[in-house]
Backbone as CSV, one residue per row, in Angstrom:
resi,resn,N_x,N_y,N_z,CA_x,CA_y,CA_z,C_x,C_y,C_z
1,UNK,-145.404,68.556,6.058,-146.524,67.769,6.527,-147.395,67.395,5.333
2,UNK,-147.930,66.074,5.367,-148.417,66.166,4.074,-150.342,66.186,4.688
3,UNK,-151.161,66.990,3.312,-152.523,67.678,3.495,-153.136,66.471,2.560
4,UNK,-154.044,65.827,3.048,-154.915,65.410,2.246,-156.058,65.614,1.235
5,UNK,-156.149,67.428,1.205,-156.237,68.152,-0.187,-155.097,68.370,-1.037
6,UNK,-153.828,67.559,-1.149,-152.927,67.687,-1.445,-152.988,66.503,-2.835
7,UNK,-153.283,65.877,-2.454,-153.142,64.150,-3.128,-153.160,64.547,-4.440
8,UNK,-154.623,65.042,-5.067,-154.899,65.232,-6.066,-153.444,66.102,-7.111
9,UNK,-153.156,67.128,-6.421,-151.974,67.694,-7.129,-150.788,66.874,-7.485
10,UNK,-150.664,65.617,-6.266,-149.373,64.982,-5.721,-149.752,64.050,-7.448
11,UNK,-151.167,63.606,-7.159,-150.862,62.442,-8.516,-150.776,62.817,-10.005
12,UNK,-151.253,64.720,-9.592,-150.760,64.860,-10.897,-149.493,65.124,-11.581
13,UNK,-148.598,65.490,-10.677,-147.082,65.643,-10.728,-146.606,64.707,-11.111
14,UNK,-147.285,63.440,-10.267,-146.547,61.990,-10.625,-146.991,61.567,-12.124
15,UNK,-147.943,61.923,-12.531,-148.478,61.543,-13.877,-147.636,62.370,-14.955
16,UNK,-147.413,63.790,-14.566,-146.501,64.812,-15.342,-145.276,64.070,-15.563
17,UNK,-144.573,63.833,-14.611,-143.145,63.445,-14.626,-143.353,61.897,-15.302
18,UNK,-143.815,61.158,-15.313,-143.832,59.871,-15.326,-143.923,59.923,-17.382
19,UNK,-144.573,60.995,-17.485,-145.233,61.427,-19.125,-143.773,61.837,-19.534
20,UNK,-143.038,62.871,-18.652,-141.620,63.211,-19.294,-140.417,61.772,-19.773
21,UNK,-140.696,60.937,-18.956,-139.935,59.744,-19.038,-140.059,59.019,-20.153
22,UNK,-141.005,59.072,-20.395,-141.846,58.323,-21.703,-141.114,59.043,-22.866
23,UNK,-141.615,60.758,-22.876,-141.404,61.106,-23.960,-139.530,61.109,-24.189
24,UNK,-138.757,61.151,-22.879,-137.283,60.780,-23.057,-137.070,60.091,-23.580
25,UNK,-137.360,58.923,-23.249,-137.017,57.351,-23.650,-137.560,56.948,-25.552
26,UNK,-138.656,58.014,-25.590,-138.592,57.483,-26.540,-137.978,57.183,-27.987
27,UNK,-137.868,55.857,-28.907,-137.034,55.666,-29.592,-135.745,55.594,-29.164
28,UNK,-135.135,55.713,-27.844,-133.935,55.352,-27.397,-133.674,53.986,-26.872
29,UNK,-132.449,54.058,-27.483,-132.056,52.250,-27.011,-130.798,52.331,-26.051
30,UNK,-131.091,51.251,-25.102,-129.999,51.122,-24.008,-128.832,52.017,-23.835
31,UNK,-128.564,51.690,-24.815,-126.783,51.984,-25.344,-127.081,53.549,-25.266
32,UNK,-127.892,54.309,-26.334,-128.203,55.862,-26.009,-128.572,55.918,-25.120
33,UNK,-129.009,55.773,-23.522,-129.252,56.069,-22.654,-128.449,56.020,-21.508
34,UNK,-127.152,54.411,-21.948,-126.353,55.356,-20.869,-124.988,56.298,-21.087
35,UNK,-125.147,56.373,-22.911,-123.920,57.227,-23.215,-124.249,58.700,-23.276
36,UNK,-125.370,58.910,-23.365,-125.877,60.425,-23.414,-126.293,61.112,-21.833
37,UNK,-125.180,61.797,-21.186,-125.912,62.259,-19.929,-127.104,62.973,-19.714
38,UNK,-127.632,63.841,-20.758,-128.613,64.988,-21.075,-129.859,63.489,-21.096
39,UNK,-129.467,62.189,-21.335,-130.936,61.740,-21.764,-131.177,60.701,-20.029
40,UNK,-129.730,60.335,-19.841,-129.951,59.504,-18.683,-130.257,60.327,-17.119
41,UNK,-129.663,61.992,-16.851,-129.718,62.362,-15.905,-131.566,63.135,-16.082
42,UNK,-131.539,63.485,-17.209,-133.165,64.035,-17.577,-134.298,63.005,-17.029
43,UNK,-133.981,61.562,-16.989,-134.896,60.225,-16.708,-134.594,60.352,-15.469
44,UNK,-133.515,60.165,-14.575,-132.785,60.116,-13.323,-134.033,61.589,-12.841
45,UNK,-133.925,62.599,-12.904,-134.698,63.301,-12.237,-136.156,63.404,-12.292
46,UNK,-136.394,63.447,-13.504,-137.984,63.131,-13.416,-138.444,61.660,-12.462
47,UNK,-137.790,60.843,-12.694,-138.130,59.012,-11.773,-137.969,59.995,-10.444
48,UNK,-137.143,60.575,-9.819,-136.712,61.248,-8.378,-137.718,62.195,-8.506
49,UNK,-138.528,62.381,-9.000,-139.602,63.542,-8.513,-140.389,62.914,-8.767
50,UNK,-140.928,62.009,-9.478,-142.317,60.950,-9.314,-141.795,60.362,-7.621
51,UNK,-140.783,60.050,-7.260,-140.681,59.500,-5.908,-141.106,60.333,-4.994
52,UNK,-140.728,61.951,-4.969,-141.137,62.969,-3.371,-142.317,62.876,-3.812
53,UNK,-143.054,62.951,-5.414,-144.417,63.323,-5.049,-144.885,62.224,-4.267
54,UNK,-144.552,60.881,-4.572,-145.435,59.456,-4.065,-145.139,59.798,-2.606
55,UNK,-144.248,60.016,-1.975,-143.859,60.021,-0.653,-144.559,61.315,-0.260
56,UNK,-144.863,62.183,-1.063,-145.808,63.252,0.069,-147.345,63.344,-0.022
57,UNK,-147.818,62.101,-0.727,-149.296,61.480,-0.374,-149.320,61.575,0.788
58,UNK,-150.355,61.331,1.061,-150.846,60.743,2.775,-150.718,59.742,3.003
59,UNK,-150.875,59.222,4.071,-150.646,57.727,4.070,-152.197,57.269,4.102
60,UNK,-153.078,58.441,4.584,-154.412,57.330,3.914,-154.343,57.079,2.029
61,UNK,-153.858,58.100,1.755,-154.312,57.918,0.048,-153.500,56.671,-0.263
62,UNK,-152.255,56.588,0.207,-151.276,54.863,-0.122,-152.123,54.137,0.355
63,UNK,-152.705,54.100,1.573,-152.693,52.530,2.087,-154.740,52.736,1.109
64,UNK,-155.298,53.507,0.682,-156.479,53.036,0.168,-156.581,52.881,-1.249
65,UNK,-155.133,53.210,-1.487,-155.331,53.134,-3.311,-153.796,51.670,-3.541
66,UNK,-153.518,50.726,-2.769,-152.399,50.392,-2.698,-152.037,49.471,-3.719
67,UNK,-152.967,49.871,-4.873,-152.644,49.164,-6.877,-150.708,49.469,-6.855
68,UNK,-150.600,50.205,-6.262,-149.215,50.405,-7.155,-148.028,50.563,-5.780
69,UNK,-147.176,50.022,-5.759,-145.877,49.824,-4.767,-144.990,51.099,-4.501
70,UNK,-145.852,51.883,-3.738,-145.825,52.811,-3.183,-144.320,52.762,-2.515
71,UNK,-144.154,51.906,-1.372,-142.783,52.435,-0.911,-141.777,52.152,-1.721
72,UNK,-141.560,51.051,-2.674,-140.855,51.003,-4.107,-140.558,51.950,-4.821
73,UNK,-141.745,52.692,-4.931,-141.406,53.814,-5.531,-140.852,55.300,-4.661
74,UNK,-141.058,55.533,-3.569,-140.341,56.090,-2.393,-138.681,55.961,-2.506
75,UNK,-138.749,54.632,-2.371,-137.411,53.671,-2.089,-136.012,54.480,-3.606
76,UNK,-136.899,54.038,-4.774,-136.288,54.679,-5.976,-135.514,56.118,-5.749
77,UNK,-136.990,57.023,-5.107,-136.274,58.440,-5.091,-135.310,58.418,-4.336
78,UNK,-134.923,57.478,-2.849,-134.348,57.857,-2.105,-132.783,57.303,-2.650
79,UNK,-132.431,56.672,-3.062,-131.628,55.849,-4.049,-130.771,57.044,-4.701
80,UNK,-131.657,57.356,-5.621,-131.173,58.724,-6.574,-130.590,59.833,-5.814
81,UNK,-131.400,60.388,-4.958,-131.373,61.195,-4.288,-130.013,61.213,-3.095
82,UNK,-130.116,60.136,-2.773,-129.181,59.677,-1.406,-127.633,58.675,-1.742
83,UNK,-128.087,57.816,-3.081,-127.251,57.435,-3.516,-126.732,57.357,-4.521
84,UNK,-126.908,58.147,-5.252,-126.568,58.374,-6.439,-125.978,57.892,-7.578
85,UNK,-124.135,57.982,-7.109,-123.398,57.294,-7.092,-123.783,55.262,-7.354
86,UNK,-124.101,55.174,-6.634,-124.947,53.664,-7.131,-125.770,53.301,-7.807
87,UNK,-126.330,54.162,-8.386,-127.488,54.001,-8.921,-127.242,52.866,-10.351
88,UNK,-127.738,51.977,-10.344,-127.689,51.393,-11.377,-128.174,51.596,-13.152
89,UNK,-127.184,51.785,-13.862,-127.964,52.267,-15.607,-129.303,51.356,-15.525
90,UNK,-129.026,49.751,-15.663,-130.087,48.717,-16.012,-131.713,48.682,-15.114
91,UNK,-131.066,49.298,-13.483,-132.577,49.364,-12.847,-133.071,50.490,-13.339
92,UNK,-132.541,51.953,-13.431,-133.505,53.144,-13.827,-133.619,52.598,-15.286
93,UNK,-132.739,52.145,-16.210,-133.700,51.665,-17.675,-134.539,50.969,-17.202
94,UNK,-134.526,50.100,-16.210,-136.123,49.261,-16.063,-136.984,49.976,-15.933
95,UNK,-136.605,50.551,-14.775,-138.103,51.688,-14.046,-138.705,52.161,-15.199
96,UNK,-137.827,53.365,-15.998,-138.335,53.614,-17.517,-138.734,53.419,-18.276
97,UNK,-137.952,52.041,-18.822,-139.313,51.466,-19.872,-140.337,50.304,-19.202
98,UNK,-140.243,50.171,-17.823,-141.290,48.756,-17.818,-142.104,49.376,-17.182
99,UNK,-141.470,50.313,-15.650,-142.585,50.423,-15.174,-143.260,51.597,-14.833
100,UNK,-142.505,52.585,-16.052,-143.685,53.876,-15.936,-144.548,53.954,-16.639
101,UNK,-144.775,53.285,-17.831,-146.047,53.112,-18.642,-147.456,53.055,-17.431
102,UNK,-147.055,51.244,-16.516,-148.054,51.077,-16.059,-148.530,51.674,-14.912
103,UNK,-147.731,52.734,-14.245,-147.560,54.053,-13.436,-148.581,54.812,-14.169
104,UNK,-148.143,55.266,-15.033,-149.260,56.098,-15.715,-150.738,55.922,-15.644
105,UNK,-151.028,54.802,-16.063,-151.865,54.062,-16.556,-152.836,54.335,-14.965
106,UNK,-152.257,53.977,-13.767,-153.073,53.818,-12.534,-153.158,54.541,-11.822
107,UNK,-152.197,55.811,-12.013,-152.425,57.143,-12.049,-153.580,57.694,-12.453
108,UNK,-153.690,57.849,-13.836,-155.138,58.589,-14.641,-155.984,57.995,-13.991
109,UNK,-156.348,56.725,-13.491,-157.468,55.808,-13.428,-157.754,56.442,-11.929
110,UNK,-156.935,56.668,-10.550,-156.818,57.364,-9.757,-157.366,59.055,-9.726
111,UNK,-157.025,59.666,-10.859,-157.275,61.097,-10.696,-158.812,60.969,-11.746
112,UNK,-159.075,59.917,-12.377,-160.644,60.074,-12.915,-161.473,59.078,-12.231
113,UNK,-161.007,58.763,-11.657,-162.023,57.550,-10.378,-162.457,58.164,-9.180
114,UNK,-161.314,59.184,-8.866,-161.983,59.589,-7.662,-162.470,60.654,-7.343
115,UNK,-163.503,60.379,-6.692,-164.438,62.049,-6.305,-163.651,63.094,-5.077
116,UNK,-162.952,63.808,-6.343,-162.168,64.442,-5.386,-162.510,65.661,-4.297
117,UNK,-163.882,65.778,-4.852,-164.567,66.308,-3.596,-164.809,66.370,-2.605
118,UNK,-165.319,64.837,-2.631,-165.711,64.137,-1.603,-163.979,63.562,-1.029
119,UNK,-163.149,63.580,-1.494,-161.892,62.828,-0.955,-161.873,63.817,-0.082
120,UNK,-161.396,65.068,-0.531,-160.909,66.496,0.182,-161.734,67.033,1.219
121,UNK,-163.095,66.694,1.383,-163.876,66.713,2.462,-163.676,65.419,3.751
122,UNK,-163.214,64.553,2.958,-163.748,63.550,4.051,-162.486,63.460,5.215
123,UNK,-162.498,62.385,5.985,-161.633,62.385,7.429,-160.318,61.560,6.944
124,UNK,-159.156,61.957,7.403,-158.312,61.743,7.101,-158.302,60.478,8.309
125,UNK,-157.989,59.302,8.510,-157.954,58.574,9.755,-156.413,58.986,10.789
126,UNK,-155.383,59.069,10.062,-154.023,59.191,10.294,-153.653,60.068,10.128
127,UNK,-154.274,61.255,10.186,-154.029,62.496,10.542,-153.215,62.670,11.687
128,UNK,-154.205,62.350,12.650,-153.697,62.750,14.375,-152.737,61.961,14.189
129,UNK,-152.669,60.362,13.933,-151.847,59.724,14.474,-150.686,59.938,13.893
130,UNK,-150.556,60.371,12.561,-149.701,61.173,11.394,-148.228,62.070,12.282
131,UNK,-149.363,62.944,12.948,-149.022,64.023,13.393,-148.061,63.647,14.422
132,UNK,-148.340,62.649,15.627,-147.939,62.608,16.661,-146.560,61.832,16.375
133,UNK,-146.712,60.893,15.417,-145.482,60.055,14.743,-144.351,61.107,13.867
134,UNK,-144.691,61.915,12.922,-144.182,63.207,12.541,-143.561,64.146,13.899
135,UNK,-143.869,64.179,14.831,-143.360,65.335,16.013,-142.315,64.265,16.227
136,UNK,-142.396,62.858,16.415,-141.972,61.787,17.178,-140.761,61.822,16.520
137,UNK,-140.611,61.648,14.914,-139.974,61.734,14.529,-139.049,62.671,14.300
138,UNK,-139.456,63.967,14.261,-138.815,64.938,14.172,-138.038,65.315,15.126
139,UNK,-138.376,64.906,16.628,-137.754,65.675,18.010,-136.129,64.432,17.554
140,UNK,-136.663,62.766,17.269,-135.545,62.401,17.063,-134.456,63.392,15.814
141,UNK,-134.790,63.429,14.617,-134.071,63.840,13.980,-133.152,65.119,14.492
142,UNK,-133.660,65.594,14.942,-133.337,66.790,15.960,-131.604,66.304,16.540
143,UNK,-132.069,65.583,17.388,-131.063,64.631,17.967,-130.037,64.561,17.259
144,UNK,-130.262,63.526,16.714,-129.425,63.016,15.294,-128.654,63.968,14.483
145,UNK,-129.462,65.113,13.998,-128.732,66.086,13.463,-127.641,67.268,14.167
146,UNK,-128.357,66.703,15.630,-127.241,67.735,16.500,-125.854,66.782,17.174
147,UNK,-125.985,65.792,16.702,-125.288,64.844,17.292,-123.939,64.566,15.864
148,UNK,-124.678,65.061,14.499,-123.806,64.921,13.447,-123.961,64.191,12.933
149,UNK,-125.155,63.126,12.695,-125.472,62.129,11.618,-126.024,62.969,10.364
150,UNK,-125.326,61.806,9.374,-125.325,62.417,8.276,-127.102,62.529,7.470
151,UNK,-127.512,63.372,6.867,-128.774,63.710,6.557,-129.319,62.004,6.112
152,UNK,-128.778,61.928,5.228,-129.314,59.938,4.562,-129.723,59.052,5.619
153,UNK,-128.440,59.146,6.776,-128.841,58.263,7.632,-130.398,58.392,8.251
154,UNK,-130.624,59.940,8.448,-131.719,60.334,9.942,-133.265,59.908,8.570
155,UNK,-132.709,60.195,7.587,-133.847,59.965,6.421,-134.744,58.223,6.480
156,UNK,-133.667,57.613,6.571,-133.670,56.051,6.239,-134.216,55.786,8.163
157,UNK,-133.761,56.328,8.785,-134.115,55.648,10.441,-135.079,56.781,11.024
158,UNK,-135.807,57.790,10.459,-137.179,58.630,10.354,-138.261,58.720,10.327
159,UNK,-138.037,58.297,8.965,-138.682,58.026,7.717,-139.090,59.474,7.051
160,UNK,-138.938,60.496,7.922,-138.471,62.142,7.266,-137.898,62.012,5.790
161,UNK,-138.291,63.069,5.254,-137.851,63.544,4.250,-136.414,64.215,4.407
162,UNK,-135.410,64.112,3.137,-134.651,65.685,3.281,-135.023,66.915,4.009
163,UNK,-135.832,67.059,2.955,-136.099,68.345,3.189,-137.154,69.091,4.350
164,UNK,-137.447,67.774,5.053,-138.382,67.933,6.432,-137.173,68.253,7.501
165,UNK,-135.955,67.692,7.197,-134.946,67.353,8.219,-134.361,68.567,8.221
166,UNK,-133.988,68.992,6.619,-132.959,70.050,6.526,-134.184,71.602,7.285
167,UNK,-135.475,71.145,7.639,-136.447,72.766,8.072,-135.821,72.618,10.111
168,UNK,-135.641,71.770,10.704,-135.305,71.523,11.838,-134.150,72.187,12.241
């Protein structure tokens, strides 16, 4: 379930990992990145953990901070995560060098802009409604998983996590 005293940690993970990418990449050119597995699967997981953290925001903190393409970046982890196998060298070199710099960048501006005091006190709007869509979802996955669909699928027609699916 995701806590909206949570956020603050969530963007700093994403800022952590997003910093590891950087320091991977750096001075590496194309060619070293997709002949070296130690440098391409090291980028491959850090990008996949900037994704669960973005996806276990709240959905008030996405939809009030929505500078940066939130389910895009969701979308990425689930890719890696779910498809692996497909994953394209040229899109994760993009993600890497184009667009974790400016990730970063609206990140910090996020964790020093906001009064996280006052965030962590105040009313979550989509809480309840959070909640009731989360059960909603879950009684389906339920289903689904007893029926033998494969984890990716109940993920993508959910919107559950893995690892929300695999606690059911």
């Amino acid at each position: 379930m995701r806590e909206h005293r949570k956020d603050k940690g969530r963007l700093e993970d994403i800022l952590k990992f997003a910093q590891n990418v950087s320091v991977i990449i750096s001075g590496i050119s194309y060619e070293m990145f997709t002949k070296d597995i130690r440098i391409y699967y090291s980028v491959m997981k850090n990008v996949e953990v900037i994704g669960e953290a973005a996806n276990m925001l709240t959905r008030h903190f996405r939809e009030t901070h929505a500078e940066l393409p939130w389910r895009q970046i969701v979308s990425m982890r689930n890719v890696l995560v779910h498809g692996y196998a497909q994953v394209s060298d040229a899109d994760l070199w993009q993600t890497a060098t184009n667009d974790i710099q400016p990730l970063c960048e609206q990140v910090q501006r996020y964790l020093s802009e906001t009064d996280w005091e006052e965030w962590q006190k105040g009313e979550d709007p989509f809480t309840e409604m959070d909640n009731v869509v989360f059960k909603q979802a879950a009684d389906s996955a339920r289903k689904m998983k007893a029926k033998g669909y494969a984890v990716q699928d109940i993920t993508e027609i959910t919107g559950l996590t893995a690892e929300e699916i695999e606690t059911l």
